[in-house]
C-alpha positions as CSV (number, residue, x, y, z in Angstrom):
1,X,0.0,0.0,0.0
2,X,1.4,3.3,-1.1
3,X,2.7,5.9,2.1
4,X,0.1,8.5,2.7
5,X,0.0,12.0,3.9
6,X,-0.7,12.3,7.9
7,X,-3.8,14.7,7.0
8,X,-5.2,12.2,4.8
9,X,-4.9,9.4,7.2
10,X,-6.5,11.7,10.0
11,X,-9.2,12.9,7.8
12,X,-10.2,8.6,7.6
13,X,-10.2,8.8,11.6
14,X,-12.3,12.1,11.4
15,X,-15.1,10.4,9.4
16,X,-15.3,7.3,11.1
17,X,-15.8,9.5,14.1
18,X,-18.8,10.8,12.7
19,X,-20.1,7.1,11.1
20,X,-19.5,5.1,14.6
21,X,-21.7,8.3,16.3
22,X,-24.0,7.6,13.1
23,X,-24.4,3.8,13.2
24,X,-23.9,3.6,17.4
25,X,-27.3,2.1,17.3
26,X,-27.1,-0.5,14.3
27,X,-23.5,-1.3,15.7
28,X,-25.6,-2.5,18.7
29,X,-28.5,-4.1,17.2
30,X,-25.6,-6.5,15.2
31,X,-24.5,-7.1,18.5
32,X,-27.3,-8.6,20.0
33,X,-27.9,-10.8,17.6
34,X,-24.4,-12.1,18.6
35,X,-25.6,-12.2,21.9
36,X,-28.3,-14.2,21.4
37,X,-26.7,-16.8,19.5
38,X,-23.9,-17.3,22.0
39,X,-24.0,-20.0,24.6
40,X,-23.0,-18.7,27.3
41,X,-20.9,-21.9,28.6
42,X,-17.8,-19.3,28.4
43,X,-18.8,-16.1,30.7
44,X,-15.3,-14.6,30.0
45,X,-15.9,-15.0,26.4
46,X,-19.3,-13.8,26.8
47,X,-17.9,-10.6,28.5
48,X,-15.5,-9.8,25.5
49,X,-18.3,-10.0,23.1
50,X,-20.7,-7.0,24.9
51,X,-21.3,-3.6,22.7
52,X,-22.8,-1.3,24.2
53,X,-23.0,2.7,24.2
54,X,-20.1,1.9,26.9
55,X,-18.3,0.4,24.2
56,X,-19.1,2.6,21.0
57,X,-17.8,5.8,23.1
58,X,-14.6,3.7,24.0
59,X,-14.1,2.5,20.6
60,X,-14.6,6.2,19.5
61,X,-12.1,7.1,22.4
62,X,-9.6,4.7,20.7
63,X,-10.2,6.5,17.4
64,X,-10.0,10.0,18.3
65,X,-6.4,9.2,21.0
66,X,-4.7,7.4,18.1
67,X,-5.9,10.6,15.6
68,X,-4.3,13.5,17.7
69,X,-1.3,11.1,18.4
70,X,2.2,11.9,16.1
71,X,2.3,9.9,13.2
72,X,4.9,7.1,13.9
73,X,6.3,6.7,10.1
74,X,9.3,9.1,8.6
75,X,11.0,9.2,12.1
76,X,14.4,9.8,12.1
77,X,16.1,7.0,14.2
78,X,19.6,7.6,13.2
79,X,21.8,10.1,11.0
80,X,25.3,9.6,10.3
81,X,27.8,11.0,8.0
82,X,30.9,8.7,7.4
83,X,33.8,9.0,6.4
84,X,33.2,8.4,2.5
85,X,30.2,11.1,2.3
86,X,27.8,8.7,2.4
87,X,25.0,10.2,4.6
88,X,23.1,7.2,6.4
89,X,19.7,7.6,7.8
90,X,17.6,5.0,9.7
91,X,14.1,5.8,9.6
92,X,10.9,4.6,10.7
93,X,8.5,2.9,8.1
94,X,5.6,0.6,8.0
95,X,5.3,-3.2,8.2
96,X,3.3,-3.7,5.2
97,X,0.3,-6.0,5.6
98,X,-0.5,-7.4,9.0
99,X,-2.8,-10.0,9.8
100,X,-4.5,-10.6,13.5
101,X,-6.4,-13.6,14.9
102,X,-8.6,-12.9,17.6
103,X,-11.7,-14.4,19.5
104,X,-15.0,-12.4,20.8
105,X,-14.0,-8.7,21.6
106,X,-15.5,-6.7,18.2
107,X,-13.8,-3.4,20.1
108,X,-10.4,-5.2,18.2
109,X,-11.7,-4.5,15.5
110,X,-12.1,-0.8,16.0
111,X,-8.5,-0.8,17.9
112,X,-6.8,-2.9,15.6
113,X,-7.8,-1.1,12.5
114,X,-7.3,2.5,13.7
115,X,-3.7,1.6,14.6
116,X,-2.7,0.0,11.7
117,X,-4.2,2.6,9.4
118,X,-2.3,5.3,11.1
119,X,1.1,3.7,10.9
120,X,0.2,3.1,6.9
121,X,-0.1,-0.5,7.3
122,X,-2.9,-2.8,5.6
123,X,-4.8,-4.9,8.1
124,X,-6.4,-8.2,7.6
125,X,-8.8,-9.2,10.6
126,X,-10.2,-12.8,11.4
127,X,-12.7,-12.4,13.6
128,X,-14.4,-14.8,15.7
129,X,-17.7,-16.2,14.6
130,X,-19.5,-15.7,17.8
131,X,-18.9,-12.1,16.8
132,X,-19.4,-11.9,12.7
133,X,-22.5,-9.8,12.5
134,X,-20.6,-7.1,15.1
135,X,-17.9,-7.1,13.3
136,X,-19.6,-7.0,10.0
137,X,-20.8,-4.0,10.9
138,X,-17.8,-2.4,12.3
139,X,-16.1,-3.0,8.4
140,X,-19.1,-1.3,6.9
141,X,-18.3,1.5,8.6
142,X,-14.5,1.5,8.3
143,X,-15.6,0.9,4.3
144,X,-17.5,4.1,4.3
145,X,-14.7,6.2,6.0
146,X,-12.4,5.1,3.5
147,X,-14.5,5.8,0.8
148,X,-15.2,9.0,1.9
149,X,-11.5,10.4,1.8
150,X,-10.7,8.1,-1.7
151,X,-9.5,5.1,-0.6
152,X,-9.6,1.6,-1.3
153,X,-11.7,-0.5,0.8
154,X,-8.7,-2.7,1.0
155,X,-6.9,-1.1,4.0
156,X,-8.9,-2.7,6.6
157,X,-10.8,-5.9,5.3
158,X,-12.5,-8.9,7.5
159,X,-11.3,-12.4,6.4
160,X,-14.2,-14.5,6.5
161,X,-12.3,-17.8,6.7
162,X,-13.0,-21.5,8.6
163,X,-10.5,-23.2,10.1
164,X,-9.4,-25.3,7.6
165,X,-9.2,-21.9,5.3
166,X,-7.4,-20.2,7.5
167,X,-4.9,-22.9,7.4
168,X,-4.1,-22.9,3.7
169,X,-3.5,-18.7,4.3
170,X,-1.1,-18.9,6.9
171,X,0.9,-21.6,4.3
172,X,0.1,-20.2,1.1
173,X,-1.1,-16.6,1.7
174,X,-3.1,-15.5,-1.2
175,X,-1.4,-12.0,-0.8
176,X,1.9,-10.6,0.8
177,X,1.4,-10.8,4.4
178,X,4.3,-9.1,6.6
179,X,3.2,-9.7,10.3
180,X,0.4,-12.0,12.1
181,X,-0.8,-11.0,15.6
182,X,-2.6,-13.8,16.8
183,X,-4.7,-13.0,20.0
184,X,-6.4,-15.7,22.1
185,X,-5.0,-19.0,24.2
186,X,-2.4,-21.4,23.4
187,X,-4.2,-23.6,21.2
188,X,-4.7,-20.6,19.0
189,X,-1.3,-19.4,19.0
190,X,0.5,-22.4,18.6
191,X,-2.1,-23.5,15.4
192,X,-0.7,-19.9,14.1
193,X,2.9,-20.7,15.0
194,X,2.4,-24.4,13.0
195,X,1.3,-23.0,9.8
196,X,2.8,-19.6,9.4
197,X,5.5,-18.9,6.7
198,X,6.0,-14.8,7.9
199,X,6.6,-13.3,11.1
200,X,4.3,-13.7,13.9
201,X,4.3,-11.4,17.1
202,X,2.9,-13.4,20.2
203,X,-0.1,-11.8,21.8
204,X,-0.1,-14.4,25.0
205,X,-2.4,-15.5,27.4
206,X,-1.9,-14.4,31.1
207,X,-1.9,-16.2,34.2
208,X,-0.3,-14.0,35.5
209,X,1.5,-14.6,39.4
210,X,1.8,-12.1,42.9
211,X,4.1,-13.5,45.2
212,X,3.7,-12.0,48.7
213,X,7.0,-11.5,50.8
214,X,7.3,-12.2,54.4
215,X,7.9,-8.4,54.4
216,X,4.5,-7.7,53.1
217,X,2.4,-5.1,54.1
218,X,-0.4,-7.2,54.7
219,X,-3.0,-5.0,54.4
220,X,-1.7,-3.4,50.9
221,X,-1.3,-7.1,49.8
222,X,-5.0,-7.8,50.4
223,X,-6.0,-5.3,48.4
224,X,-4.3,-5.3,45.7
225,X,-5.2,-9.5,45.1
226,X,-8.6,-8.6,45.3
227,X,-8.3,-5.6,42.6
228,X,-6.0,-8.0,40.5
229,X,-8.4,-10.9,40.6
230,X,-12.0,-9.5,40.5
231,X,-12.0,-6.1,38.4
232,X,-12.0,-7.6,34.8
233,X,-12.4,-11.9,35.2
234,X,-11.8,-11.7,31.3
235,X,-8.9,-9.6,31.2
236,X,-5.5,-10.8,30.5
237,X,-4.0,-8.9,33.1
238,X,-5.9,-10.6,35.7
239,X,-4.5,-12.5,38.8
240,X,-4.7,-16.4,39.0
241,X,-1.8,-17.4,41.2
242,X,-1.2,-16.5,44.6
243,X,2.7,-17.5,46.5
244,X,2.8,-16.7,49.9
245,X,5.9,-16.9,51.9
246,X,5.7,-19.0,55.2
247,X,7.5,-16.7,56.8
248,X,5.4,-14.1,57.0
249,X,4.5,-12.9,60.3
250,X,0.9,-14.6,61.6
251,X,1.3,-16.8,58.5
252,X,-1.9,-19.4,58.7
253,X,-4.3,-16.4,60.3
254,X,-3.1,-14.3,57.1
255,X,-3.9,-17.2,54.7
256,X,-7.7,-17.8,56.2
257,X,-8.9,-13.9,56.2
258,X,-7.1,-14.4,52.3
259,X,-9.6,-17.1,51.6
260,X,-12.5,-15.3,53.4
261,X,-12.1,-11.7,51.7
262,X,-11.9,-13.9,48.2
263,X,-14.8,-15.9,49.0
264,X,-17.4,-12.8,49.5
265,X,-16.0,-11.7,45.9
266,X,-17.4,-15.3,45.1
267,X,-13.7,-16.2,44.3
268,X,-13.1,-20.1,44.2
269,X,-10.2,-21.0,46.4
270,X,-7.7,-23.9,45.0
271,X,-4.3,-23.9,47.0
272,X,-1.3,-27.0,47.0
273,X,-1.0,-29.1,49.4
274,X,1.3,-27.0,51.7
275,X,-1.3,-24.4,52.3
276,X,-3.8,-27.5,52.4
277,X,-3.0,-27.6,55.9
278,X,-4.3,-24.7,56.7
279,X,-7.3,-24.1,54.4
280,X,-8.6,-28.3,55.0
281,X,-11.3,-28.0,53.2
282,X,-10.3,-26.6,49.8
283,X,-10.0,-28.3,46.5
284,X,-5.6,-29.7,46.7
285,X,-4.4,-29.1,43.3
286,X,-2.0,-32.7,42.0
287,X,-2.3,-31.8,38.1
288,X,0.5,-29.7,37.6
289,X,-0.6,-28.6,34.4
290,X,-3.3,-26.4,36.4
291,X,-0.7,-24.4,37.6
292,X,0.7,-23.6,33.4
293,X,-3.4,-22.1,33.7
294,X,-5.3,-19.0,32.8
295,X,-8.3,-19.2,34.7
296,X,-10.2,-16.6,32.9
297,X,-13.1,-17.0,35.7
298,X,-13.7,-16.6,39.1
299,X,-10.8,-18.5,40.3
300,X,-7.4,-18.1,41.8
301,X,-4.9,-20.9,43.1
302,X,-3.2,-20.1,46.1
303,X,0.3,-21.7,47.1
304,X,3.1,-21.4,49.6
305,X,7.2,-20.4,49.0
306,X,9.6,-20.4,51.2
307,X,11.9,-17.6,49.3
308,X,12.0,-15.0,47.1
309,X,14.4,-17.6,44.8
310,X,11.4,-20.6,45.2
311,X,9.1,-18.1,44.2
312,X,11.0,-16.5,40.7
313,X,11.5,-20.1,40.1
314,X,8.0,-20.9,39.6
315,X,7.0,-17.8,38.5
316,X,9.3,-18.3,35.5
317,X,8.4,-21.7,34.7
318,X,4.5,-22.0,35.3
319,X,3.4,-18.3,34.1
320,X,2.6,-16.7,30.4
321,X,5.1,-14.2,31.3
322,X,2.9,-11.2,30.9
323,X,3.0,-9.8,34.3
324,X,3.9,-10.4,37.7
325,X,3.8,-8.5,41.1
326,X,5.7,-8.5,44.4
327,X,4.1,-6.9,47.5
328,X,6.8,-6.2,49.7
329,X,8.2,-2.9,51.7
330,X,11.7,-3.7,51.0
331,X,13.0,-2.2,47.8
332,X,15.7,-4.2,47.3
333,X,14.0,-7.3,47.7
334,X,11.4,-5.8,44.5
335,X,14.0,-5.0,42.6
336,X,15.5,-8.8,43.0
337,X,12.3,-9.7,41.6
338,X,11.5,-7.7,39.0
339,X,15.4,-7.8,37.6
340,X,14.7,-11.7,37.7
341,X,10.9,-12.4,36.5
342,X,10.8,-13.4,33.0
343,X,7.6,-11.3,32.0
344,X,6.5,-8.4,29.9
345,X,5.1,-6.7,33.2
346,X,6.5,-6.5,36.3
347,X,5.0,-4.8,39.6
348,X,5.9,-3.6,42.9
349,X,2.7,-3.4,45.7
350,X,0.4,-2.9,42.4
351,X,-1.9,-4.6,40.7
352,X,-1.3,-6.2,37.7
353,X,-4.5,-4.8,36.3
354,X,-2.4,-1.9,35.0
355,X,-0.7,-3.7,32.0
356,X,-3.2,-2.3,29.5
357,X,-2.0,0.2,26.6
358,X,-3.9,2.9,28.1
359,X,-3.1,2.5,31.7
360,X,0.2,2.9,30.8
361,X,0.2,5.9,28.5
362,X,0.5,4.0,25.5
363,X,-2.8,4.6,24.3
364,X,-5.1,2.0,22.0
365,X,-3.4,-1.1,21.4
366,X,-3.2,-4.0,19.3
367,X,-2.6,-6.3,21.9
368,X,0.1,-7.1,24.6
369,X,3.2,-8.9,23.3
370,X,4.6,-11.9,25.4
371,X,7.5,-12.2,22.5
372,X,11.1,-10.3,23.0
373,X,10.8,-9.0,19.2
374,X,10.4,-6.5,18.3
375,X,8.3,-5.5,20.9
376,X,7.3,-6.3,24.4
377,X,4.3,-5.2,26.4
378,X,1.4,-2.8,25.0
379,X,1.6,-2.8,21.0
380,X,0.8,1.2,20.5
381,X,0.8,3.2,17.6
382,X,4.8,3.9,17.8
383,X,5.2,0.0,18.0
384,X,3.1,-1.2,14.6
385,X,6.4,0.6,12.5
386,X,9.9,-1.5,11.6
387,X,12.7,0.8,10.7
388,X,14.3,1.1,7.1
389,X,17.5,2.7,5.8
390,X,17.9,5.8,3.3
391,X,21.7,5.8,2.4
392,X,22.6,9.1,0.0
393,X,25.1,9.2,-2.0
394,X,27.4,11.1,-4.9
395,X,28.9,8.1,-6.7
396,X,30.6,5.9,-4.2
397,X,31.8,2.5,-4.7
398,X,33.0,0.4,-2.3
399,X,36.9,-0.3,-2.3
């Protein structure tokens, strides 16, 4: 796709301003008619898949941040004159085409598109079927914005693919295809990783871990669990495990007002069998592979450490390393952890909650990246660019 003009590319975001404001109420009718079809076996899933005027203004929200933001391509990274003449500049550019994979959530749509456009790349985006007639709707009006400034509908386009379809794209794509973003659980991302024959930027899953140091504040750590755990079941950033060291002070009476405050947030309770002994009539958790678990639900697994080492340890080899939090009130003993934890994410006496693009001042984003390249954490605007080089010249060879 050619480079655009900035003022053409924010003219698109301008209009589809206007057509989401336009369309708020067919955008919802579509909606419920993914509602109603959806069984509603999966209440995280379910909870992704909710438009309503909520979600239109924070789709629009998305739309209008990303349009005042700077344009991320044509950045200067580098400039250097050598010693031949030759004047070398590193700049940033766009990726090309990208593809992303996600379930439920039609807000993706809106996010996922907006970014992309801005930072000149093409998008390709394969929806869930639970959410087809949201997201059908969504295009329409991406379609008219794009129309409305000159351009072709192919910027942003649904792929309306089954499994099997999908396949044969990721190994033969039917047009260049730069990056894949695939956003959902393992299964989906390892299906991607299988067949794919470009680059592909893991979105990951969370289950995420907050290990509580004997030198806790006790009170702060409470809180923070709770936050962590119940604000946003469906959210990646949520909390699923719990390591408590032994030696914190009034150990067992600290692990049974745990379970109670979690229990009147109608939080299950699932520990190991060394906090068993203390909480005897929980649910003891053999299969290790619940610990390798997002939970996605009301649920949290609760376990007991006898160091800050035991603790890294298991943080680093059960988690989806995409964030992590230590509640202690010594410094140093954070710092240990979060030099050491393996994760996108890490926290000090916070909750992990915060490891969304616009928490952190990124702004809309396309998801959160689990991978070490190019990119880790919230993919913003300033992150959907790879860089290119412009070398200038007055007839050199090399010698």
């Amino acid at each position: 796709m050619k480079l655009l003009n900035t003022d053409i590319k924010n003219n698109v975001l301008k209009s589809m301003l206007q057509i989401l404001e336009r369309e708020r109420k067919t955008i919802i009718e579509a909606n419920k008619k993914d509602l109603d079809a959806f069984e509603r076996e999966d209440q995280a899933l379910y909870d992704r898949l909710i438009v309503n005027d909520k979600k239109v203004d924070e789709m629009m929200a998305a739309v209008k941040a990303v349009m005042l933001q700077e344009d991320p391509v044509g950045k200067e990274i580098t400039n250097r004159t050598l010693d031949n003449k030759l004047n070398i500049v590193n700049t940033t550019a766009p990726f090309g085409t990208i593809l992303i994979i996600y379930e439920s959530r039609p807000d993706v749509t809106i996010e996922a598109a907006v970014l992309a456009f801005k930072a000149n790349n093409k998008i390709l985006l394969k929806g869930g079927k639970e959410a087809l007639n949201s997201n059908l709707a969504l295009e329409k009006c991406w379609h008219e914005a794009l129309e409305q400034n000159e351009l072709s509908k192919d910027w942003i386009k649904l792929l309306h693919l089954k499994r099997e379809e999908t396949q044969e794209f990721l190994k033969n794509p039917t047009e260049p295809l730069d990056l894949i973003v695939p956003r959902g659980g393992e299964r989906l991302i390892n299906f991607v990783k299988t067949h794919a024959t470009c680059a592909v930027l893991i979105s990951g899953r969370g289950n995420n871990f907050l290990y509580v140091s004997e030198q806790a504040d006790w009170s702060k750590a409470v809180n923070v669990i709770i936050n962590a755990k119940t604000d946003k079941i469906s959210g990646c950033n949520a909390l699923d495990k719990v390591l408590i060291n032994k030696n914190l002070p009034d150990y067992e009476t600290k692990v049974k007002m745990l379970q109670q405050k979690l229990e009147q947030y109608k939080v299950e309770v699932l520990v190991d069998k060394k906090i068993a002994r203390i909480l005897t009539d929980k649910e003891i958790v053999t299969n290790e592979d619940v610990w390798h678990e997002e939970f996605l639900a009301l649920k949290i697994l609760i376990g007991e450490v006898e160091s800050l080492d035991e603790a890294i340890s298991a943080i680093n080899k059960y988690s989806g390393k995409h964030s992590a939090a230590i509640i202690t009130e010594d410094k140093t003993e954070a710092l240990n952890f979060m030099h050491n934890v393996d994760s996108a994410a890490v926290y000090h006496n916070a909750s992990t909650r915060f490891t969304d693009g616009g928490q952190m001042g990124v702004g809309a984003e396309l998801a959160i990246s689990t991978d070490k390249l190019h990119h880790r954490g919230p993919l913003g605007l300033n992150q959907l660019v790879t860089n290119k080089y412009y070398v200038y010249g007055d007839g050199q060879v090399r010698v």
